[in-house]
N, C-alpha and C positions, 0 to 999 in steps of 0.2 A: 459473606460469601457472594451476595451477588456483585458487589463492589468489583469484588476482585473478576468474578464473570464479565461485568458489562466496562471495567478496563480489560482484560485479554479480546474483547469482543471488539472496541475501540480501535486497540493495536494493530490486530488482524484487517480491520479495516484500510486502517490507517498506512500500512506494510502492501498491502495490493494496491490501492491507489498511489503511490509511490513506486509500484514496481508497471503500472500501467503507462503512468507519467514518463520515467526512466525508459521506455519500450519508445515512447512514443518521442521522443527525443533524442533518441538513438543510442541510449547509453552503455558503453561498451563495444562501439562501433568505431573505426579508424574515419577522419576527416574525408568525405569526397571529393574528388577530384575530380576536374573538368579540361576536355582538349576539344576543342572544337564542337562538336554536334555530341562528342561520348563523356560521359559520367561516369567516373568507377569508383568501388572501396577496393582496397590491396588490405590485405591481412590475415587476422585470424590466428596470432601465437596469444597458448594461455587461453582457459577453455572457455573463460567469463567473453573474449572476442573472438572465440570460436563461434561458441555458440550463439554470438549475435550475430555475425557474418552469415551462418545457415539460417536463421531466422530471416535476415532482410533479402537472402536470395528471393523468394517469394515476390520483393517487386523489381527485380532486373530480369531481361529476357537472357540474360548471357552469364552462365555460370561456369568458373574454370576451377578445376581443383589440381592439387601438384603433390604427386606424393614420391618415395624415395621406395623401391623393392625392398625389403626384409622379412627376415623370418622372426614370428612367427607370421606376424602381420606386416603391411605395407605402413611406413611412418611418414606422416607428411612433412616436406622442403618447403623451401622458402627461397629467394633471393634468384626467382626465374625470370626470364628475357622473356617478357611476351610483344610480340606483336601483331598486329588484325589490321589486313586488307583489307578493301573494299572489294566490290567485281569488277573495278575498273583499275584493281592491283595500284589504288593511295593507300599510302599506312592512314591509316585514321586510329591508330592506336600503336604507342612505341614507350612500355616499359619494364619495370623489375617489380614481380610480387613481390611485396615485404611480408609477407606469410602465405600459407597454402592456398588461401583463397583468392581471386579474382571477379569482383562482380564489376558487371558492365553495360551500361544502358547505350542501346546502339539503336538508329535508324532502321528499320526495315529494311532489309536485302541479306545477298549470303557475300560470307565474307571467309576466308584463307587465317586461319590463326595457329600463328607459330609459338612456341615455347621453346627453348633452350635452356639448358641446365650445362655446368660440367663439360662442354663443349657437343653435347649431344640434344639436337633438332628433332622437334617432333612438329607433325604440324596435322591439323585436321582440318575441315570446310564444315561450312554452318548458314542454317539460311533460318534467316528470325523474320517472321509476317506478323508478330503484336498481338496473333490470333495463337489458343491454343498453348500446350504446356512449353514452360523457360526451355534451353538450349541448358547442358549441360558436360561440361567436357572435362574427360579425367584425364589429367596427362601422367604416368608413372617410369619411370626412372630405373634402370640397375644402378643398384648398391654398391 
């Protein structure tokens, strides 16, 4: 009996430092990407990189989310046109989510970010100071 306790106890050990490890190496996370001064993840299809995606928004100041109108609930798209101004109207950001989410490590200032889906443009303003809670912008879609 205790055998068999102090291997389940082992295991269990054994299973979180492994899932800590995995966390801390990003696992379940799509490759980052780098353009000049910004750093993003694109993804988030499949809930094992969903749920990592929502997890590492936490150290990006710039969160985009993309979803599609439905009933009963809204469903999140994918395959969106983003771009991100600076205030001096350069792109410093030019491309297509490959899932509903968008994280993005950007420079201090406020910046113009467009999304496009389906031929329809949306676009908000965001001003990130480094200080204080992420930026986080939902863009939603008719069906």
């Amino acid at each position: 009996m205790k055998t068999v306790s102090m291997l389940a106890l082992a295991g269990l050990i054994s299973a979180q430092g492994a899932y800590v490890y995995a966390n801390e190496v990003g696992a379940g996370l799509p490759a980052v990407t780098h353009k000049g001064d910004v750093s993003f993840l694109s993804g988030g299809i499949g809930l094992e990189e969903s749920t990592a995606m929502q997890h590492a928004a936490r150290n990006y100041p710039l969160e985009m989310e993309f979803l599609d109108k439905a009933s009963p609930r809204d469903e999140y798209t994918a395959n969106v046109h983003v771009k991100v101004e600076n205030a001096q109207h350069a792109v410093v950001l030019d491309t297509v989510a490959q899932g509903p989410f968008l994280l993005a490590k950007l420079p201090d200032g406020h910046y113009r970010v467009q999304a496009e889906q389906g031929g329809i443009s949306k676009q908000r303003d965001v001003t990130l100071t480094g200080k204080g809670p992420q930026q986080k912008l939902i863009f939603v879609w008719p069906s």
